[in-house]
ZAMARGU-4260 file (C-alpha; in steps of 0.2 Angstrom, whole numbers, plus 5000, padded with zeros to 4 digits):
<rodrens>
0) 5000/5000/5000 | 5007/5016/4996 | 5005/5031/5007 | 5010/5047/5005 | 5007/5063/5016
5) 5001/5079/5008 | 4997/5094/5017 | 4995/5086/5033 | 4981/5071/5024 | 4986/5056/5020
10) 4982/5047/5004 | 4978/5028/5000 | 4982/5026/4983 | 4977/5007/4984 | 4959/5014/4988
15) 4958/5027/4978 | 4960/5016/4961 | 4949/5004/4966 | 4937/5015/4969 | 4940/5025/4955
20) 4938/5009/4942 | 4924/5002/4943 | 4913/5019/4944 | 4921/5023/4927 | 4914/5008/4919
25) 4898/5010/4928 | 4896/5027/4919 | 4900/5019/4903 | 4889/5007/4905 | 4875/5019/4913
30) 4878/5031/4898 | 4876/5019/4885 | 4859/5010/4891 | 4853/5029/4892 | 4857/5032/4873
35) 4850/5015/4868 | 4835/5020/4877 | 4833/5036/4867 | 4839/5031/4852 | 4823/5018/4852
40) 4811/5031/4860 | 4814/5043/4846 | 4814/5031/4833 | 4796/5023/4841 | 4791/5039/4841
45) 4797/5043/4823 | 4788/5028/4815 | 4771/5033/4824 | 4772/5050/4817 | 4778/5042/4799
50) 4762/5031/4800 | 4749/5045/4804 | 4757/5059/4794 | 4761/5047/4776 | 4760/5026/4782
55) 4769/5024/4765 | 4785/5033/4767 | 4793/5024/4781 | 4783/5006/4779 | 4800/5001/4770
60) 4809/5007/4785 | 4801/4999/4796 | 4800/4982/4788 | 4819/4984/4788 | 4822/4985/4806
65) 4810/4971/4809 | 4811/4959/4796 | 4829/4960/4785 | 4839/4952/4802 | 4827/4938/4802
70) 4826/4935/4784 | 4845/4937/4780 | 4848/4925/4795 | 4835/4913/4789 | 4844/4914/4769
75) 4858/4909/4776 | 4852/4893/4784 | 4846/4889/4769 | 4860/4891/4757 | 4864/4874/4750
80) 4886/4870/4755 | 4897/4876/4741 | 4901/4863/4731 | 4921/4863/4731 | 4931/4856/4714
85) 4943/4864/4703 | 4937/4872/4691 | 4942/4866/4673 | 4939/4885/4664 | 4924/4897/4660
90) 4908/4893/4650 | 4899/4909/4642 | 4885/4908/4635 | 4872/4918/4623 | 4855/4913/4622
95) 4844/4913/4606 | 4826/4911/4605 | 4811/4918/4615 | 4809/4916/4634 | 4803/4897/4634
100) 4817/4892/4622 | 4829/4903/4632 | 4823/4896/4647 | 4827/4878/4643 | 4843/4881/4637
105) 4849/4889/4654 | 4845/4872/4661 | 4855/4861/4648 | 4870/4873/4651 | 4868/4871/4670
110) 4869/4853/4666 | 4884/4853/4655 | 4894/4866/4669 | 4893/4853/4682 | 4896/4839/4672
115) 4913/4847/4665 | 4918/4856/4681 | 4916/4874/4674 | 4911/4890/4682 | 4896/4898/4672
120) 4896/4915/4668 | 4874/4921/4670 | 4869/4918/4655 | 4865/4933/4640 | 4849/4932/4635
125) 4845/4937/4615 | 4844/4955/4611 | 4845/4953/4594 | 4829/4940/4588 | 4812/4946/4579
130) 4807/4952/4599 | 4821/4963/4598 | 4818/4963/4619 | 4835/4972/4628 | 4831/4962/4646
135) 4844/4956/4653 | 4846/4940/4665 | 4843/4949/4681 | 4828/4957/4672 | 4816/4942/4670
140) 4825/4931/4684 | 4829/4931/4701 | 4850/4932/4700 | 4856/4931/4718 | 4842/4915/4720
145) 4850/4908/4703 | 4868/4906/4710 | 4865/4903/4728 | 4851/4889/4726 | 4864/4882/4714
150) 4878/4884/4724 | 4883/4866/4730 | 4882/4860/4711 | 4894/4872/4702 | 4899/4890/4705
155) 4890/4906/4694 | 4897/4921/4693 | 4891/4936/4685 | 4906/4941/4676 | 4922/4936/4668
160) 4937/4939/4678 | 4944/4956/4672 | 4960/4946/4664 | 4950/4935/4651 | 4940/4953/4645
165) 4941/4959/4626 | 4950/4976/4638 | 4965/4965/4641 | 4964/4958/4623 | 4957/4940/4627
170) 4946/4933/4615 | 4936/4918/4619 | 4933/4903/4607 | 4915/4907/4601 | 4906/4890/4593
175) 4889/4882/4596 | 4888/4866/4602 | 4882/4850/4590 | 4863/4850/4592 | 4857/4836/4604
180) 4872/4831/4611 | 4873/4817/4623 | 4888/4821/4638 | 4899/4809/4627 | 4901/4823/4616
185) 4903/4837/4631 | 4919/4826/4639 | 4926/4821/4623 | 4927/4837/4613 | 4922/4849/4621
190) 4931/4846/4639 | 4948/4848/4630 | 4945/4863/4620 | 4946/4871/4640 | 4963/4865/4641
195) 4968/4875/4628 | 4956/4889/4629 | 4950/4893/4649 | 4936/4902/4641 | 4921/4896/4628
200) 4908/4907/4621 | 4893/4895/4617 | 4885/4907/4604 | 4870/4895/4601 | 4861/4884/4617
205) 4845/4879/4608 | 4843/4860/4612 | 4861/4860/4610 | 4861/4846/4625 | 4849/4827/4622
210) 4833/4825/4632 | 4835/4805/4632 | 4851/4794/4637 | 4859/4806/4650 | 4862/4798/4667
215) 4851/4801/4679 | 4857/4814/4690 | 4860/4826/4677 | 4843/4826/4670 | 4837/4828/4690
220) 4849/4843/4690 | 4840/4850/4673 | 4824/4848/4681 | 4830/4856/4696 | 4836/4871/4689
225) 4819/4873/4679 | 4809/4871/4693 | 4818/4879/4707 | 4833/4888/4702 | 4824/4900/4691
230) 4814/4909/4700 | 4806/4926/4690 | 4810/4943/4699 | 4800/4951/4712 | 4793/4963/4702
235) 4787/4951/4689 | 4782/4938/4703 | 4771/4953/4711 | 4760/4957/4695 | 4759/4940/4689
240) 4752/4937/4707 | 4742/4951/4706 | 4734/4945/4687 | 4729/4928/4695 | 4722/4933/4710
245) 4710/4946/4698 | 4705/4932/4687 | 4702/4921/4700 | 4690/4933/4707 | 4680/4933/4692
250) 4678/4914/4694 | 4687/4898/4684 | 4696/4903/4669 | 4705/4895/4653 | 4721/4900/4649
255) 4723/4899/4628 | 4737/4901/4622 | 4736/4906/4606 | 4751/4904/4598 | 4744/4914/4579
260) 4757/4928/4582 | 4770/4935/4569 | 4784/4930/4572 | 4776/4910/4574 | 4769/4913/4557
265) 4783/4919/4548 | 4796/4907/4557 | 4782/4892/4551 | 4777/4898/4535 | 4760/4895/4539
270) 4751/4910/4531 | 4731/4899/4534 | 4717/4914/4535 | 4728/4927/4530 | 4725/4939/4515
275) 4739/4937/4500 | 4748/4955/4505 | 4748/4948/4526 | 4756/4930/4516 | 4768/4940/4506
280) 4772/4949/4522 | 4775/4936/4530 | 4787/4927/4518 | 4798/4943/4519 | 4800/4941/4537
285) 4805/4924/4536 | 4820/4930/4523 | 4825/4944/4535 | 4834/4932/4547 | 4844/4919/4542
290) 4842/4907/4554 | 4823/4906/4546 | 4827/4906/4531 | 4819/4888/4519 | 4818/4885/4503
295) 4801/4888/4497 | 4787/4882/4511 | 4769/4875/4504 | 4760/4881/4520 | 4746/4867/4514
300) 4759/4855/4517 | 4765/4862/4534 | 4748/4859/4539 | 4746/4841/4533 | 4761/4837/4543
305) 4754/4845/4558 | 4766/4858/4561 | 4755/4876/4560 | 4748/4882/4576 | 4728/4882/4574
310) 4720/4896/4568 | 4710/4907/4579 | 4695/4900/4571 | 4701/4882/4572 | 4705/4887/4591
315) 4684/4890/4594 | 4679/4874/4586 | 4690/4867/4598 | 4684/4876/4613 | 4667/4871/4608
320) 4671/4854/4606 | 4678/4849/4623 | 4659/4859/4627 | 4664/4876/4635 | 4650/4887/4634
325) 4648/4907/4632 | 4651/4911/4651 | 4670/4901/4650 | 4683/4913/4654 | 4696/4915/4642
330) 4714/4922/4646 | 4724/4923/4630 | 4741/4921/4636 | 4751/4926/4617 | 4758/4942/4614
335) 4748/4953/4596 | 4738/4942/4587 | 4741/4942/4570 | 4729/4952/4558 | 4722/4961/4578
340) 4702/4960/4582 | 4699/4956/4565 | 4705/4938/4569 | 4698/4937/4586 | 4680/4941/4580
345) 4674/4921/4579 | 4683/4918/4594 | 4677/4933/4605 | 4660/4930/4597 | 4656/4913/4603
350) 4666/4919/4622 | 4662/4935/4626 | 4672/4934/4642 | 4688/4934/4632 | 4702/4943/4644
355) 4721/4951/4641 | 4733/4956/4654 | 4730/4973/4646 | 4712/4973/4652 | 4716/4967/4669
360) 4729/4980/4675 | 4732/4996/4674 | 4742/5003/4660 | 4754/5014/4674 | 4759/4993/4681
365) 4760/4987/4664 | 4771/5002/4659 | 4787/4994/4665 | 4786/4979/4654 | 4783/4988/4640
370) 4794/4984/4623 | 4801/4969/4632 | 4792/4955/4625 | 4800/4941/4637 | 4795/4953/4653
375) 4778/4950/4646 | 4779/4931/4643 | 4784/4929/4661 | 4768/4934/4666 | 4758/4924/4652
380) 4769/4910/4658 | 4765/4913/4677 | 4746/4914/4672 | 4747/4899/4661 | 4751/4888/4675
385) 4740/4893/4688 | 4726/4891/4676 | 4713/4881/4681 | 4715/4874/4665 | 4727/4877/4650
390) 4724/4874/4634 | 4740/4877/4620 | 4736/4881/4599 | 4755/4875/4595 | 4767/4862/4603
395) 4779/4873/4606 | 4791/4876/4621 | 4779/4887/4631 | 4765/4871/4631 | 4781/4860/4634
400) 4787/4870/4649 | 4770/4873/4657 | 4762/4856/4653 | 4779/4851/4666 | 4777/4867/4679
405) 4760/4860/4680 | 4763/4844/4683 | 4778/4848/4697 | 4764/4859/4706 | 4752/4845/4705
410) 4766/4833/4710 | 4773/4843/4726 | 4752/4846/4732 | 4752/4829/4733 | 4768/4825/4742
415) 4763/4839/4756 | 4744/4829/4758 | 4754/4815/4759 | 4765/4823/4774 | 4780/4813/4764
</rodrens>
């Protein structure tokens, strides 16, 4: 203990520090349960004025504080284990076709990824087709749920590393895989080409992988990728919601989908109902892209072999057959009709309660999707399948696609009945 004498008073110094100590941190302590406790009063306070003054304004607040802890907690749980392996080089890919078409091709291309140990750039969707639609990946599909729920098969990243751009002088090797390809092909030439290369530019991905003869766990991994891994954005998820929930109002309902639109016709050569300037037109289309381009097409024949979509007339002698009456609700899930209301007018005759997403929204929600025909197919598509019944003009990828969403839907109900 030291002592020392100043000015006739003696000091412990022991004392004095120990003394001294802990009341310091009790006034920390104290201090900073007192801010805490204002902090939250004001901000209470805050909110309660927000709601009564504008509840909009600070709901987005709110929910932050609230939920976003919960939810970015409960993400993480779910996030699948990263799969570890060494990657073998890059695949890029550019997609071509409409959504549906687009769509499957993202699933093959997962497939091939994980079965050659690559890391897969997002994919580029086509900008350049008859829809002429600029969307990019991130604006039809949900891109952070794409690379995590993916995670634990093969790595997605959403750009090339900066030293394999065209900055640094790097040019890929651009080639579209053979058509129908079985994972012989993928291993034997293509694996190597990655050796050489790092980085491959698929330019092409329509049914550029087999549907039959693939081993079992990479045609779950396609299925898993179509009916899981992508997932339409939240904007697009919200109004397609929104259009069911309106149309369900109104009662059951028939989704048509009418598949007697431009660019099917000119890409078909089917020309059935159409005056000889709209069969010319037509003709001309098919000539402007190369990748439509035929010699000469008999559409009579086409329609012999069964390959024209029905006519919007042949469409109501259908309806009417399988006995839907006037009172049917009718979504038509296509995008313009070729030849407008002049080629709806048997079909909107016999069911007057013929409907459009244009006629169930408002234009100022719609707005936003203008101009970019795939933005508008997701919400056709998202229609499509909750339909109470769905009824496809053309066997084309849509019907393909939604005949298999609807059956996944049917498929997981009945495993939840079943508690399995």
């Amino acid at each position: 203990m030291d002592v020392r004498s100043e000015g006739g008073a003696q000091v412990r110094f022991d004392k004095i520090r120990g003394a001294v100590i802990p009341k310091s941190r009790f006034q920390i302590w104290f201090i900073r349960v007192c801010s805490s406790i204002v902090v939250w009063t004001c901000l209470v306070q805050l909110v309660a004025v927000g709601q009564l003054w504008h509840p909009h304004i600070l709901s987005g607040l709110t929910s932050r504080f609230t939920q976003a802890p919960l939810s970015v907690e409960k993400a993480a749980l779910q996030l699948p284990p990263a799969r570890n392996y060494t990657s073998n080089g890059f695949l890029k890919v550019s997609c071509n076709g409409g959504l549906n078409q687009m769509r499957a091709a993202i699933c093959d291309m997962v497939v091939v990824a994980r079965l050659l140990n690559l890391t897969l750039v997002v994919p580029e969707l086509d900008k350049t087709s008859f829809w002429a639609d600029p969307s990019d990946f991130e604006d039809i599909f949900d891109v952070n749920h794409f690379v995590n729920s993916l995670r634990d098969e093969i790595r997605i990243i959403k750009r090339l590393p900066k030293k394999f751009s065209r900055k640094y002088g790097y040019q890929p090797l651009k080639m579209p895989p053979v058509s129908w390809s079985n994972e012989k092909y993928y291993l034997q030439q293509i694996l190597p080409l990655f050796g050489k290369h790092k980085v491959i530019h698929f330019n092409k991905t329509d049914a550029r992988l087999a549907n039959n003869g693939l081993p079992i766990d990479l045609q779950k991994l396609r299925c898993r990728v179509n009916f899981q891994a992508l997932k339409f954005t939240p904007q697009i998820e919200a109004l397609g919601s929104k259009l069911v929930q309106t149309l369900q109002g109104k009662g059951p309902f028939v989704a048509l989908h009418l598949r007697y639109e431009m660019d099917m016709l000119a890409f078909s050569g089917c020309t059935q109902g159409c005056t000889p300037e709209e069969a010319e037109e037509l003709k001309r289309l098919r000539y402007a892209f190369p990748w439509w381009r035929e010699k000469e097409i008999v559409s009579e024949e086409r329609r012999l072999q069964g390959l024209c979509p029905l006519t919007p007339e042949e469409a109501t002698l259908v309806l009417q057959a399988l006995d839907f009456n006037k009172d049917t609700q009718i979504y038509i899930a296509s995008g313009e009709i070729y030849g407008g209301e002049r080629r709806l007018a048997v079909l909107r005759s016999a069911f007057p309660r013929i409907v459009k997403k244009e006629m169930q929204l408002d234009p100022g929600e719609l707005e936003q999707f203008r101009n970019h025909t795939s933005q508008m197919a997701a919400l056709d598509f998202m229609v499509a399948t909750a339909s109470d019944i769905f009824i496809p003009t053309y066997d084309g990828n849509m019907a393909r696609l939604v005949e298999g969403h609807r059956r996944y839907r049917i498929k997981m109900y009945n495993l939840n009945i079943s508690g399995r």
